[in-house]
LUMDOLUM-858598 format. One record per residue (C-alpha): x, y, z. Coordinates in nm, 2 decimals. Layout:
BEGIN
      c1      c2      c3
       X       Y       Z
...
// end
This chain:
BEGIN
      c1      c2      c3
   -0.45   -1.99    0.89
   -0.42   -1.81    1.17
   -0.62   -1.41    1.22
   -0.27   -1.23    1.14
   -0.25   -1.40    0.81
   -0.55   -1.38    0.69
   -0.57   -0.98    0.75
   -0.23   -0.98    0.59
   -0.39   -1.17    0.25
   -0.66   -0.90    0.24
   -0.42   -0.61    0.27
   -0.22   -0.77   -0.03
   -0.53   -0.85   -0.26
   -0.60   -0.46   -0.19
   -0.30   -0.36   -0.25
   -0.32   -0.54   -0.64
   -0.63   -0.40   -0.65
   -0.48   -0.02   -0.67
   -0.26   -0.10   -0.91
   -0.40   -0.04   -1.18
   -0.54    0.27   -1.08
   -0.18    0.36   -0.94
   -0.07    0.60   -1.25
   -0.40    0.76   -1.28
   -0.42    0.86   -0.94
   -0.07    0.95   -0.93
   -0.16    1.24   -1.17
   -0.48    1.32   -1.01
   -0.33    1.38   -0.69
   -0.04    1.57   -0.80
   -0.31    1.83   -0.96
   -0.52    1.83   -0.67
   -0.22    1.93   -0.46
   -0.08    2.17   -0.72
   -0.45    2.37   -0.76
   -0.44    2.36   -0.34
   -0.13    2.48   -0.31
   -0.22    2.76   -0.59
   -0.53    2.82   -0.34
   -0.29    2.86   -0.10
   -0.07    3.11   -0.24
   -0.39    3.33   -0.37
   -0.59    3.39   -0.04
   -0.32    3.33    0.25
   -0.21    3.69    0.22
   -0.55    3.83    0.24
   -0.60    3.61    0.56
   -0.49    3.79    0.89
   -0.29    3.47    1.06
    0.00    3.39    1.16
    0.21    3.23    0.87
    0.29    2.84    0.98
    0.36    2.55    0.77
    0.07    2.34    0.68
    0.02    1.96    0.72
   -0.05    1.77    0.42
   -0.38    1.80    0.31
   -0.51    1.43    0.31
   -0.77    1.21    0.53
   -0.66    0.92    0.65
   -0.76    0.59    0.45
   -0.76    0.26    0.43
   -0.49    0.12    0.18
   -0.83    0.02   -0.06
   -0.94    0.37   -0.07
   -0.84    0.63   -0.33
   -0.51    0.58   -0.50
   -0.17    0.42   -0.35
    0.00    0.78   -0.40
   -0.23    0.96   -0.19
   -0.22    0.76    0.08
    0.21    0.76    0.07
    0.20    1.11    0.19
    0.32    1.44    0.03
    0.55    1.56    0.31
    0.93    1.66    0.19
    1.23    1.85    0.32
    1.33    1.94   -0.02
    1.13    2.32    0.05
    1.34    2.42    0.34
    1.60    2.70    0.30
    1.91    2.50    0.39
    2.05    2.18    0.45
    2.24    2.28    0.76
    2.20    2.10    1.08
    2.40    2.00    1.36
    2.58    1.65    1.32
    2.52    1.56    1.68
    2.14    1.56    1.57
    2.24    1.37    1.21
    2.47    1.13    1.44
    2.29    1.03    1.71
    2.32    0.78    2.04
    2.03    0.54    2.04
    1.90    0.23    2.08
    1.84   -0.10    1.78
    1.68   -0.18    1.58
    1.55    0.10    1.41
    1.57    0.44    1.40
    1.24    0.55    1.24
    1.08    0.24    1.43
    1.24    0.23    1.75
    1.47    0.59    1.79
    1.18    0.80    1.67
    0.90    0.66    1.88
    1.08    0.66    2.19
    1.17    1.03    2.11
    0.83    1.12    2.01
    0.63    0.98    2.31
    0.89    1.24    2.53
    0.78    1.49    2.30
    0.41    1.47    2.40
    0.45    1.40    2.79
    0.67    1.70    2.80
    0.40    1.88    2.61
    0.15    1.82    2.85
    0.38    1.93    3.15
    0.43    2.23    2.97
    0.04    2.28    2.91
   -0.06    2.15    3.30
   -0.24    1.93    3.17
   -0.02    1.58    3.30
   -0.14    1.57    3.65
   -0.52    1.54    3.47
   -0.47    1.27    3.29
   -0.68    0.95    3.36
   -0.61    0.72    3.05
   -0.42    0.75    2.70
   -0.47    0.57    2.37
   -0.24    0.51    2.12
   -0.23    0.44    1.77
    0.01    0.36    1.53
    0.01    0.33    1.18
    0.13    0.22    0.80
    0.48    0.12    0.85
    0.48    0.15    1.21
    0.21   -0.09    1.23
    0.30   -0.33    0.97
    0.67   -0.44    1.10
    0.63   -0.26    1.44
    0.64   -0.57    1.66
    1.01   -0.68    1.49
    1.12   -0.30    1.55
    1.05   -0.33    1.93
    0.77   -0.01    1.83
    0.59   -0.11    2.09
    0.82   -0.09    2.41
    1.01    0.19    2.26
    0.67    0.42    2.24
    0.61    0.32    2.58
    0.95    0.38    2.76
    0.93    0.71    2.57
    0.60    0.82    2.75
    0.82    0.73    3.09
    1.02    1.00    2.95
    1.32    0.77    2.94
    1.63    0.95    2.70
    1.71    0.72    2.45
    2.09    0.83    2.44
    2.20    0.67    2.82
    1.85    0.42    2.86
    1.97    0.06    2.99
    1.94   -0.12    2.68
    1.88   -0.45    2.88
    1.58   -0.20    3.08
    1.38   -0.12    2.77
    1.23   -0.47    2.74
    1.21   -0.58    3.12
    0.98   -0.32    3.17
    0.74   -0.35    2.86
    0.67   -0.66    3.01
    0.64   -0.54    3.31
    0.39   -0.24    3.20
    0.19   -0.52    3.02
    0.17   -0.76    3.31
    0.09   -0.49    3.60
   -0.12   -0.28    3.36
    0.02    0.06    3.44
    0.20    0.30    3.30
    0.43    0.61    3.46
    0.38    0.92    3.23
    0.71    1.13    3.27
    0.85    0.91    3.53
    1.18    1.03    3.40
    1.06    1.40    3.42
    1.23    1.60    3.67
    1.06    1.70    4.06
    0.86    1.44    4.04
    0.63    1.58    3.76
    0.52    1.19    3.65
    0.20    1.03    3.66
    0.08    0.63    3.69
   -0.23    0.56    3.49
   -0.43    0.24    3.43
   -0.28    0.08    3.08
   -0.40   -0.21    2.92
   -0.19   -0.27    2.64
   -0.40   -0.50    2.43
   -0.72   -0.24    2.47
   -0.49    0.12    2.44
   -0.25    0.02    2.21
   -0.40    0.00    1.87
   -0.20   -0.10    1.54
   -0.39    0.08    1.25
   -0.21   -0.16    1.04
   -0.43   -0.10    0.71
   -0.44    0.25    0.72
   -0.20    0.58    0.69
   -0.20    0.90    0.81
   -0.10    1.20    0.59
    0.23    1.31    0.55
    0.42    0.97    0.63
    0.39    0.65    0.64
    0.56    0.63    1.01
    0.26    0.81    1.18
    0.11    0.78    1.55
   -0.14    0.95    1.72
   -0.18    1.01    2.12
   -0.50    1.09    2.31
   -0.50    1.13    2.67
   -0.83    1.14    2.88
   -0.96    1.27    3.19
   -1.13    1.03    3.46
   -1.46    1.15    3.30
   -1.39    0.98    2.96
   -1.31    1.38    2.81
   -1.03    1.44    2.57
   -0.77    1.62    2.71
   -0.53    1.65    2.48
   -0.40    1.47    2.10
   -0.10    1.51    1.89
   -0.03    1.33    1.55
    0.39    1.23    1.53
    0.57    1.15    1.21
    0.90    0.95    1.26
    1.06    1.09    0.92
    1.43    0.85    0.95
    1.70    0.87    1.15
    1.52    0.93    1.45
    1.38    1.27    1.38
    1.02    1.35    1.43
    0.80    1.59    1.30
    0.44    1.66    1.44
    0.17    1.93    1.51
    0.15    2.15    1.84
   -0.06    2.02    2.13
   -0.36    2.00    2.02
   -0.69    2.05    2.29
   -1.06    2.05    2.33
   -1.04    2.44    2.26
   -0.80    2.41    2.00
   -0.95    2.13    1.85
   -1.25    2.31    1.81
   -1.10    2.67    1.67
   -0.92    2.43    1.42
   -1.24    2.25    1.29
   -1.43    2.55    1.24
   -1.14    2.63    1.07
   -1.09    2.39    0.84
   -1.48    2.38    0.76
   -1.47    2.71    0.62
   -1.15    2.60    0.44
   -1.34    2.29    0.32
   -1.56    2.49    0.07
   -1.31    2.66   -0.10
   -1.10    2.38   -0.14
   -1.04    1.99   -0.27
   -0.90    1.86    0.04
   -0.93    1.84    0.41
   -0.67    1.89    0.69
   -0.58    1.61    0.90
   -0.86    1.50    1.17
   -0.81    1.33    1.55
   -1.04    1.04    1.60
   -1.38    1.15    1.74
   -1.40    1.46    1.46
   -1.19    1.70    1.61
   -0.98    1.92    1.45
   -0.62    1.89    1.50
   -0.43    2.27    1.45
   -0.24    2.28    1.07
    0.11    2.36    1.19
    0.40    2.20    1.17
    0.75    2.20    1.44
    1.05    2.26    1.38
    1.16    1.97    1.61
    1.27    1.84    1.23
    1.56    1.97    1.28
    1.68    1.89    1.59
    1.65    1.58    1.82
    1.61    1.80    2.16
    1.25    1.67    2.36
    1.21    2.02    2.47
    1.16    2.30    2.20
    1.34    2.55    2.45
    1.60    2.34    2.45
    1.66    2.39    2.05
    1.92    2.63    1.96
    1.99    2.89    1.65
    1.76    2.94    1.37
    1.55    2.60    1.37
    1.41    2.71    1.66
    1.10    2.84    1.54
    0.78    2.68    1.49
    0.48    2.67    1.73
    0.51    2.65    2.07
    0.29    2.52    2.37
    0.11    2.77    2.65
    0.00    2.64    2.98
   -0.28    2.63    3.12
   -0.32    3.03    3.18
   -0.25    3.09    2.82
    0.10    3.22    2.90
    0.39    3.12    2.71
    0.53    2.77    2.90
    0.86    2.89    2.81
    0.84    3.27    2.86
    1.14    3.37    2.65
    1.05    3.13    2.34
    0.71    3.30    2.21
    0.78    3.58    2.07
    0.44    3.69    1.96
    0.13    3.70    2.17
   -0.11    3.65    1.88
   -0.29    3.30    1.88
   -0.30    3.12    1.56
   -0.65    3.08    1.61
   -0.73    3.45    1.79
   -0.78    3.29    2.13
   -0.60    3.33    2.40
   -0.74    2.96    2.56
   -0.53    2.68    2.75
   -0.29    2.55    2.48
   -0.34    2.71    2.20
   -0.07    2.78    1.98
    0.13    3.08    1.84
    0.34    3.16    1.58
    0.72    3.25    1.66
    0.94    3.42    1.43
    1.32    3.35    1.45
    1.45    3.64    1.72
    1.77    3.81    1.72
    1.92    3.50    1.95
    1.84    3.26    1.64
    1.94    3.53    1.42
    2.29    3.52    1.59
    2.31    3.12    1.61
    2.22    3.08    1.22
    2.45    2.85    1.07
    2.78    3.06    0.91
    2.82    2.84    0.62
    2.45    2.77    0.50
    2.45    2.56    0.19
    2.15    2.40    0.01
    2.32    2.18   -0.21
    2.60    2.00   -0.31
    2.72    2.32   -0.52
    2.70    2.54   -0.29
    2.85    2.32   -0.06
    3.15    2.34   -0.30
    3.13    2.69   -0.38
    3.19    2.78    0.01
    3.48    2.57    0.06
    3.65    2.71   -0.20
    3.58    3.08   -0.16
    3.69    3.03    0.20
    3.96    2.81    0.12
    3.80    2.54    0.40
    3.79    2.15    0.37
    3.47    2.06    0.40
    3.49    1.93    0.75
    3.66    2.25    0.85
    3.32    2.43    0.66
    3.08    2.18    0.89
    3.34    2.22    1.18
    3.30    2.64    1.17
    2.86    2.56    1.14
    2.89    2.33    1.44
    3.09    2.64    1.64
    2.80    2.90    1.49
    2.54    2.65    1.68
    2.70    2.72    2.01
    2.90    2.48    2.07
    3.30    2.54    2.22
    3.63    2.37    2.00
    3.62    2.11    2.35
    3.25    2.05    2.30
    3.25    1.93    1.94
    3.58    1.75    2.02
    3.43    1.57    2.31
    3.09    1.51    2.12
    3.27    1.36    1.81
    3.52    1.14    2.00
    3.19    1.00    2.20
    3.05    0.90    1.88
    3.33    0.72    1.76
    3.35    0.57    2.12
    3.02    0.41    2.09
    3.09    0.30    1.73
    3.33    0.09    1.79
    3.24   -0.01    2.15
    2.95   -0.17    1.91
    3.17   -0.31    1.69
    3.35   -0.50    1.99
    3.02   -0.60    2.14
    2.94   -0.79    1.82
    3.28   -0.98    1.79
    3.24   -1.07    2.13
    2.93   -1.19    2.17
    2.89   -1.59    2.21
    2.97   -1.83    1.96
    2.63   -2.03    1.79
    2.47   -1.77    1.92
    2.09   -1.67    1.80
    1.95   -1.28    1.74
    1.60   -1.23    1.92
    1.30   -1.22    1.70
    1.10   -1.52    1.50
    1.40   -1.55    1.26
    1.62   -1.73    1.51
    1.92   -1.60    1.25
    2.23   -1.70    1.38
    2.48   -1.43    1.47
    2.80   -1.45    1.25
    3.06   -1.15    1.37
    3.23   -1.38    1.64
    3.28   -1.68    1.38
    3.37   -1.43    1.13
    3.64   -1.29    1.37
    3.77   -1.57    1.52
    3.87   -1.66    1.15
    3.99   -1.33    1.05
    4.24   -1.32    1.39
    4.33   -1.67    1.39
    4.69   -1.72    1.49
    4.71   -1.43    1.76
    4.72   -1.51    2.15
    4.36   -1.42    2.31
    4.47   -1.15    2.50
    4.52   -0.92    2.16
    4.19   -1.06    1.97
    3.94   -1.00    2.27
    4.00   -0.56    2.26
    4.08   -0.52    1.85
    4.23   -0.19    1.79
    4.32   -0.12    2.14
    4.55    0.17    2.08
    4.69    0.42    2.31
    4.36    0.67    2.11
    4.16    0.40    2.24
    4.28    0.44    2.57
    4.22    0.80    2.55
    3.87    0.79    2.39
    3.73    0.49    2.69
    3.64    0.70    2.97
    3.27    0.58    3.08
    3.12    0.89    3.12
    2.99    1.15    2.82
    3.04    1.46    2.86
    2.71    1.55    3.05
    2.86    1.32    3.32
    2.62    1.01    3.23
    2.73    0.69    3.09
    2.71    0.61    2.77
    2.61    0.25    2.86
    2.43    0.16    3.18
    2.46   -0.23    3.09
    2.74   -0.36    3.27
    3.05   -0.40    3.03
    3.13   -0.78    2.91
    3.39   -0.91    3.14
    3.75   -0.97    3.04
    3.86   -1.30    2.99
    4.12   -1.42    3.23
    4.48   -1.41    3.07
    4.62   -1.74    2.97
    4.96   -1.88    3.13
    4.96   -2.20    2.91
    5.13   -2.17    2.50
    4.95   -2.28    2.26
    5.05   -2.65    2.25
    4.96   -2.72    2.58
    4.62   -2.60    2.54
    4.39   -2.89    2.53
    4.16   -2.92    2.21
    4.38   -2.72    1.96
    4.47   -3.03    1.73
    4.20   -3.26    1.60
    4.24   -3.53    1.33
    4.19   -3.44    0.97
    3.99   -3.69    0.77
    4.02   -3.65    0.41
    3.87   -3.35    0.23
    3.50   -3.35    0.13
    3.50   -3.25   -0.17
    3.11   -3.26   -0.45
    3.14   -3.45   -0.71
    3.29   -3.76   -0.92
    3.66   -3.78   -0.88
    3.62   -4.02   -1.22
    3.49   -3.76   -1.45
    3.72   -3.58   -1.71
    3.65   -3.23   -1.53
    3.80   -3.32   -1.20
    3.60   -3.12   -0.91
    3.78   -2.82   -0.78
    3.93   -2.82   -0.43
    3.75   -2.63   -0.15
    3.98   -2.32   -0.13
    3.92   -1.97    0.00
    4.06   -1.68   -0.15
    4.14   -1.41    0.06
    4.06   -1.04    0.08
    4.22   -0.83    0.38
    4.02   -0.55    0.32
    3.66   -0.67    0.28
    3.69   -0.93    0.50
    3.76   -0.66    0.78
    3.50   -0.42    0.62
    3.27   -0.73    0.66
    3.32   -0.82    0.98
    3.28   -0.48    1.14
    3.00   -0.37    0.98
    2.80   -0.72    1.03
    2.96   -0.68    1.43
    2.73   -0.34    1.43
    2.45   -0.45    1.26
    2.40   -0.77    1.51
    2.42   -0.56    1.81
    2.14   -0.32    1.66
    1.93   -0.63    1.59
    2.00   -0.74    1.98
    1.84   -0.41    2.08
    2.19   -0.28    2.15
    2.37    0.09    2.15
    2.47    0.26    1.87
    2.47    0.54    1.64
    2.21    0.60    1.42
    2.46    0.67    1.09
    2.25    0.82    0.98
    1.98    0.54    1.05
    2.01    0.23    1.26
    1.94   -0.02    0.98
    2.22    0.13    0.77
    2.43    0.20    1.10
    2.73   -0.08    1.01
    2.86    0.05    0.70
    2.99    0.42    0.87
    3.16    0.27    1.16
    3.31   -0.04    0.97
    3.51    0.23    0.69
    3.60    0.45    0.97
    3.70    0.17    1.20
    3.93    0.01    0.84
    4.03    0.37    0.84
    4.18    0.43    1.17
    4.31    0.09    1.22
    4.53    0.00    0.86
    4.53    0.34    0.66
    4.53    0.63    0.91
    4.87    0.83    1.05
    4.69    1.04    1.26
    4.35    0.89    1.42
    4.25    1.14    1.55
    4.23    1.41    1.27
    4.10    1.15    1.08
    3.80    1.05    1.30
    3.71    1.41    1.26
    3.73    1.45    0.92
    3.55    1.17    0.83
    3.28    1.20    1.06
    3.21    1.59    0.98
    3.27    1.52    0.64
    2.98    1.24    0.66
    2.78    1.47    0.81
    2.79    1.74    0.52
    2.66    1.47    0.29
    2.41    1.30    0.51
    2.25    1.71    0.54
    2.19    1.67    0.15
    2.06    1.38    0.12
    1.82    1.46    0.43
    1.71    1.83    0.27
    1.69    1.68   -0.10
    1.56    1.33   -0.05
    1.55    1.12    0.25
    1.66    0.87    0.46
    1.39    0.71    0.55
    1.25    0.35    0.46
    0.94    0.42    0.43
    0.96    0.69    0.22
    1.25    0.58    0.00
    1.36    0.20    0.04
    1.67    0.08    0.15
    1.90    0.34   -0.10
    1.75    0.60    0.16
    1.94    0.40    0.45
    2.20    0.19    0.29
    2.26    0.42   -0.03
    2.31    0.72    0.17
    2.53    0.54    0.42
    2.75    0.43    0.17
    2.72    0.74   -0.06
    2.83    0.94    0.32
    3.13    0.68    0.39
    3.26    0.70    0.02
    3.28    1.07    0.03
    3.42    1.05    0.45
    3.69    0.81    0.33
    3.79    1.00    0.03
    3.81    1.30    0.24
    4.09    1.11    0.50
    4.28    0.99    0.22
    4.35    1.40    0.10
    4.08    1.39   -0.17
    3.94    1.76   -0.31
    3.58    1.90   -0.25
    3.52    1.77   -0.59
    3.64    1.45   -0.57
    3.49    1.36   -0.24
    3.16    1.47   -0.42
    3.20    1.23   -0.67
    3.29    0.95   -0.47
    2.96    1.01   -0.27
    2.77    1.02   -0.62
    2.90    0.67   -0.70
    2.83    0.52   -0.35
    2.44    0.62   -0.42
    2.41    0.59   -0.80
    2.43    0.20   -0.77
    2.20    0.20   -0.48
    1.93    0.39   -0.64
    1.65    0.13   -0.67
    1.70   -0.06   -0.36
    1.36   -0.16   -0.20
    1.34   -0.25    0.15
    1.15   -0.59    0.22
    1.29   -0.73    0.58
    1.21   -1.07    0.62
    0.94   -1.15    0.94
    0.94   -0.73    0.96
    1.27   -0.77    1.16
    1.60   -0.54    1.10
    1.78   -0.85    0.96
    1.79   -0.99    0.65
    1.85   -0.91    0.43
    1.99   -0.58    0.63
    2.27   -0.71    0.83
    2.46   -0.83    0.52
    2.38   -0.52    0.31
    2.59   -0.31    0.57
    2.87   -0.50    0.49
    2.83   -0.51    0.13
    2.76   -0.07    0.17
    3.07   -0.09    0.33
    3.28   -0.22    0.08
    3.11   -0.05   -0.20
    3.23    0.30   -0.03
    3.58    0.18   -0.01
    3.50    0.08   -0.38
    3.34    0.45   -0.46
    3.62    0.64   -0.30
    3.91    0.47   -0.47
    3.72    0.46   -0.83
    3.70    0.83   -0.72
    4.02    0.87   -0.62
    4.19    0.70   -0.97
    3.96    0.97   -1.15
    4.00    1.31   -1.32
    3.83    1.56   -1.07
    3.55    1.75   -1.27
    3.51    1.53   -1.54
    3.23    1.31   -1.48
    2.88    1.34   -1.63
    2.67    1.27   -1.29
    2.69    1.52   -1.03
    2.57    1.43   -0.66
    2.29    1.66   -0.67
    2.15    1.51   -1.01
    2.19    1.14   -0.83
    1.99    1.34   -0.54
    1.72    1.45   -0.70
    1.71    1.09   -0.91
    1.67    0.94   -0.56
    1.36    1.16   -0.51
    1.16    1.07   -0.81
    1.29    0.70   -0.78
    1.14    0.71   -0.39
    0.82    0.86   -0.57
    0.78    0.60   -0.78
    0.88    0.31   -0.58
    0.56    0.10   -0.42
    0.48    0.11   -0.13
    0.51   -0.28   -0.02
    0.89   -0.23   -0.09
    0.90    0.04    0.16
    0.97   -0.09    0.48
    0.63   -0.29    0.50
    0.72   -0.64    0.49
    0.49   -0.69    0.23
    0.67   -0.79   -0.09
    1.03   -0.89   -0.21
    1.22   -1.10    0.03
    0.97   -1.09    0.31
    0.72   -1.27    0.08
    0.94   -1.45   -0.13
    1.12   -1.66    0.12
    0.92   -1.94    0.24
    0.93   -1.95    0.66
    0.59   -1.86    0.71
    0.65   -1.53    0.92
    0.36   -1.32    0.92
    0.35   -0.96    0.93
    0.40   -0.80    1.30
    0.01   -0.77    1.31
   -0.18   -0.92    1.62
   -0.45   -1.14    1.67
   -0.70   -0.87    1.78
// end
């Protein structure tokens, strides 16, 4: 048994071991974070700080220390003021196979090399360690975690990156031992440092950070061996992050005198960098967004803290809007607290709602659809009629250029990883257009929108894919008879079983379903070019990123009479849904299973198809309550920690479960059923609570245990 295995047996024996103690401590956390957050409430406005929003209020431990809840993290989006964000942050242009794995860690390691632009701290750095942890750790390697942090911290954008670039050079930064911080930045702001990967890379695989279970933390060094500079990230689903302001030697050490006096009053500690220093308790509003650059953030989620350079003057002048430190010094880095200004103010969302009735109470005091409701938000965050029409029509674009890139991929064909699983789209296809001449199966859905919608460049004037695209096959001039090979000799049918026995054995027949066989094949086409590392949209998370474009792609091609109003209108009104489920929930893995990626899919695509086929506000929200009541309990348990099975062939049963939630929707009375969406909501929250942790994206029960291929956890031999 080799080292991975055997540190994966002790992490399972400890995790039986809390499990007993698993309701107690439940409890005992809950009061310890109710009396702190009392504590809280009680002194803060006697204390003359800046008001910021705290970190959760947990060490990090080992999974056989304390109690399993504790160690899950308390962090939720539930306490915001709205749901509103922008869709082009919800639906997103990234990179497989995951979006909390793979979209998130890329983004997040830009975050912090921008940061220490900002700060003037880049050009000092000498070495940088990093650590990642829980989830991240335990099916990292499968993800591509590892090559995704560190094409991030060469500032590459993971919206236009070269897909076939990302793992040429990880091997190439782990064979020359060097890494280019901000090589991507611009005027030449990067850095090379020496990086050994098996020394500076560290997977914390038995242990958590607070807040998450997706945590990393970043340390960079000058040539003296001194901290310059660490920042803990959270990669919270769909390839948002959340994580602290820069935190440095001066700020470390304002923030653990801080939290010592802090300590005496109360149960808890704040969150600590390795080395005991103190890491500031604030929290950014980069939550909200999916920009690299706070500055670059617009309306009211711009807020938060924001990083000073090294003069103590605001790196972006017109972004701090108060010059009062959060910890009363004016030193490199330190942090301050910014108040929405009358800018934000004027970009706050028109239509804020914070649930799903509200959401309906808006659209029909305005007498607005509610696309046209997330259309008119989309228009309050800047953006022009041309701009979200673009934006949207790019999305789609890249949806069903990954749709295509599935079907077309080689026949008996294997996805990377230790699975070897064969790919199935192309078979599946080849079945499902069987009959037509090549030249109208190899471009399905080519349509004169298609045509329209294939220009290679976005709208910032980059491409959407760097790759090369696959070549066209040449045209055939031969009819079908002539071609060689398309007769064979039948022998007689196989067929199980005794042909003498009084229940004759039934023939081997296939029955045939149009519509899920197409739903099928599409979402399984996306789901196959994720797993390959490909582009697509993270819908609103790259494991669950099938089942949107499959019921949109059904949509346009068999049911719509006008594509291109209906590509809107499902994708805003997808969008609406996925903010709910994102403010009252989550849709992330490892916080909530797979119903937090597939369930809210589905639950998005029900209500987005009902919403193309003329449904009201209130049946749309009742076809998004089905889609996620039946996936409420879903656990997530990838075999060999890779985004696979059971994963690809979930999309495709998501998809057809929205097309079954919509119609069941759609044959109903509006109004009359018992379970509203925000009651299957909050049911998703509690059921996330009390889901275990080895069913959340760990690869440490279910499926990945059950089935007998001997793939250990992504953990290395170290």
């Amino acid at each position: 048994m080799n080292r991975a295995a055997v540190k994966q047996l002790d992490l399972l024996r400890s995790t039986i071991g809390i499990a007993s103690r698993r309701v107690a401590g439940r409890w005992s956390a809950n009061a310890i974070r109710t009396r702190h957050y009392q504590w809280r409430r009680a002194v803060e406005p006697s204390i003359s700080l800046p008001q910021v929003r705290h970190l959760s209020v947990t060490t990090t431990t080992s999974s056989s220390d304390d109690s399993e809840e504790t160690q899950s993290g308390t962090y939720s989006e539930a306490d915001h003021e709205h749901a509103v964000i922008s869709t082009f942050d919800l639906f997103s242009i990234g990179i497989g196979p995951s979006s909390s794995h793979t979209v998130g860690p890329m983004r997040a390691g830009g975050i912090f090399v921008a940061d220490l632009a900002e700060a003037g701290l880049l050009d000092k750095v000498h070495m940088i360690r990093i650590s990642i942890y829980g989830s991240l750790a335990l099916t990292g390697e499968g993800h591509m975690t590892p090559s995704a942090l560190l094409l991030g911290l060469e500032s590459a954008n993971v919206e236009t990156v070269d897909t076939s670039y990302v793992p040429s050079r990880f091997a190439q930064i782990k064979k020359d031992k060097k890494l280019y911080l901000g090589h991507g930045l611009p005027e030449g702001k990067g850095r090379e440092i020496d990086f050994d990967y098996e020394k500076d890379f560290k997977w914390e695989w038995s242990k958590k950070l607070p807040l998450h279970s997706n945590g990393m933390r970043f340390m960079v060094f000058d040539h003296e061996g001194m901290m310059l500079a660490t920042n803990d990230f959270f990669s919270v689903g769909g390839g948002f992050v959340v994580n602290g302001a820069l935190s440095t030697a001066a700020t470390a050490a304002a923030a653990a005198a801080r939290q010592a006096a802090e300590s005496a009053s109360a149960d808890t500690k704040e969150l600590q960098t390795e080395g005991s220093s103190g890491h500031p308790a604030d929290l950014a509003e980069n939550l909200f967004y999916k920009e690299i650059r706070r500055a670059d953030a617009a309306g009211d989620r711009r807020t938060g803290p924001e990083v000073k350079s090294q003069d103590g003057q605001p790196a972006e002048e017109s972004m701090v809007l108060s010059e009062t430190s959060l910890h009363g010094t004016d030193s490199a880095s330190s942090v301050t607290s910014a108040a929405p200004d009358t800018e934000a103010a004027s970009q706050q969302p028109r239509y804020l709602f914070r649930d799903a009735h509200s959401l309906l109470a808006l659209c029909h005091k305005h007498n607005l659809t509610i696309a046209q409701l997330v259309y008119e938000n989309e228009k309050s965050h800047g953006y022009t009629d041309d701009e979200i029409f673009k934006k949207l029509m790019s999305i789609w674009e890249v949806m069903d250029n990954s749709i295509l890139e599935g079907v077309q991929a080689p026949l008996d064909t294997t996805l990377p990883g230790s699975l070897k699983l064969n790919r199935r789209a192309p078979a599946l296809y080849k079945r499902l257009t069987r009959g037509l001449y090549p030249s109208h199966t190899q471009n399905p859905g080519a349509t004169n929108l298609q045509d329209l919608l294939s220009s290679p460049k976005s709208d910032a004037g980059r491409p959407l894919r760097e790759e090369p695209s696959a070549p066209e096959p040449p045209k055939s001039t031969t009819t079908a008879l002539s071609q060689k090979g398309t007769f064979r000799k039948r022998g007689p049918p196989r067929i199980h079983g005794s042909v003498y026995h009084p229940i004759m054995p039934s023939p081997s027949r296939r029955t045939t379903f149009p519509t899920m066989d197409y739903l099928a094949v599409y979402a399984i086409a996306v789901n196959e070019t994720n797993a390959a590392g490909g582009r697509i949209v993270t819908a609103p998370t790259n494991g669950a990123a099938g089942i949107i474009p499959a019921v949109l792609k059904y949509t346009v091609e068999f049911v719509s009479d006008d594509p291109e109003r209906d590509i809107l209108t499902f994708l805003l009104t997808a969008a609406a849904i996925g903010m709910l489920y994102k403010r009252g929930a989550t849709i992330s893995a490892a916080e909530g299973g797979c119903m937090a990626e597939v369930g809210v899919a589905c639950s998005m695509a029900a209500g987005a198809f009902a919403a193309c086929m003329g449904a009201s506000p209130e049946t749309i929200e009742q076809a998004a309550e089905i889609g996620i009541e039946h996936n409420l309990g879903l656990t997530c348990d990838p075999i060999g920690g890779l985004v696979q099975a059971p994963c690809i062939e979930r999309n495709a049963l998501g998809a057809i479960k929205a097309i079954s939630s919509a119609n069941l929707a759609l044959s109903s009375e509006a109004g009359t059923q018992k379970v509203r969406l925000d009651d299957a909501i909050r049911a998703m929250r509690v059921t996330a609570q009390g889901m275990r942790n080895e069913f959340k994206e760990t690869s440490l029960s279910g499926l990945a245990t059950s089935v007998p291929l001997n793939i250990p956890v992504s953990v290395p031999d170290c």
